[in-house]
N, C-alpha and C positions, 0 to 999 in steps of 0.2 A: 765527463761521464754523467755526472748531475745532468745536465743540459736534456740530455739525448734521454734518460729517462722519465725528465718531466716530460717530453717530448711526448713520448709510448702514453705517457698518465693521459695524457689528452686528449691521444687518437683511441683511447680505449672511452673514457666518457664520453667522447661527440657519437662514435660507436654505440654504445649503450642509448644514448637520447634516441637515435635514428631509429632505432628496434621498439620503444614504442607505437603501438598501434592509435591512430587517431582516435579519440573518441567519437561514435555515431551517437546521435540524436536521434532518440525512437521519437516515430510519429507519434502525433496526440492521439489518444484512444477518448472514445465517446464515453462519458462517465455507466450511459446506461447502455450501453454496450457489452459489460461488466458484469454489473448491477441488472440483474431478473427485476428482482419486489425485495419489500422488506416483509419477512415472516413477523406474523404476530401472530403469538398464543399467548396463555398465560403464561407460561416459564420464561418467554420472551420479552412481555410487558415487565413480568419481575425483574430481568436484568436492567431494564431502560431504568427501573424506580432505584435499583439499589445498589446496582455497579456502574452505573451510567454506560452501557453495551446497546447497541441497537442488531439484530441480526437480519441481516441478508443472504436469500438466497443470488448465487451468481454462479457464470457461466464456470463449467468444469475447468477446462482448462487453464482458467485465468491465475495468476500466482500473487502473492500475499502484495507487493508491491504495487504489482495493476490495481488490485482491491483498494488497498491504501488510499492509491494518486484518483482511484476514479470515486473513492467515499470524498474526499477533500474537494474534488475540482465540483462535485454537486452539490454538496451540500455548506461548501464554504467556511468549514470548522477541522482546526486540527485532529491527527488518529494518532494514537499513543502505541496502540498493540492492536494487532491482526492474529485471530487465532481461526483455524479454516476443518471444517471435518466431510467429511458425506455419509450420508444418511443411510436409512436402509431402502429408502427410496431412492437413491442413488442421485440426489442432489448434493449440489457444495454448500454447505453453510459460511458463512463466514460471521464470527463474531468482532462486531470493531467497538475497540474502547475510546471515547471520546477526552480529550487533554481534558477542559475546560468541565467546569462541574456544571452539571445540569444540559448538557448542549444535546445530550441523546433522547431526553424528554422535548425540549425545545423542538429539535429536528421530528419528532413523531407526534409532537400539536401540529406541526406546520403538515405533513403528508395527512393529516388528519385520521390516526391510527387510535389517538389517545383525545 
């Protein structure tokens, strides 16, 4: 009787593997694809000085992840946090906080914003 229920134990986990669904690979999306412009005002420039946040407007639909992978695949610097709002002008904001100290100043000499 052991025998025949490890039996069941086994047809029930090969069972289970099979019911996984493969993982798909999303296609590469274009960073600026994403990515409109970077907003600069001054509430804006304060955050690059003092939270190290650079703020982007980006396409509505896009979601905090696409923002992430298309902030990282342009500009080459890890993103810690993605916070996203829309405006009353009915843009998306996205604010990205950069890992590395200093990298959203860096990244806004280099577009020559700052």
């Amino acid at each position: 009787m052991a025998e025949a229920k490890k039996k069941e134990i086994k047809k029930e986990k090969s069972k289970k593997e099979k019911k996984k669904a493969p993982e798909i690979q999303k296609p590469f999306v274009e960073p600026f694809d994403v990515i409109k412009f970077v907003l600069m005002t001054e509430k804006s420039v304060r955050a690059v000085e003092t939270h190290n946040r650079l703020v982007f407007i980006v396409r509505r639909t896009s979601k905090k992840k696409e923002i992430r992978n298309a902030v990282e695949n342009a500009f080459q610097s890890p993103v810690t946090k993605v916070t996203t709002l829309i405006d009353q002008s009915g843009r998306k904001k996205a604010f990205v906080k950069f890992a590395k100290e200093g990298a959203a100043g860096d990244i806004a000499i280099k577009l020559g914003i700052i």
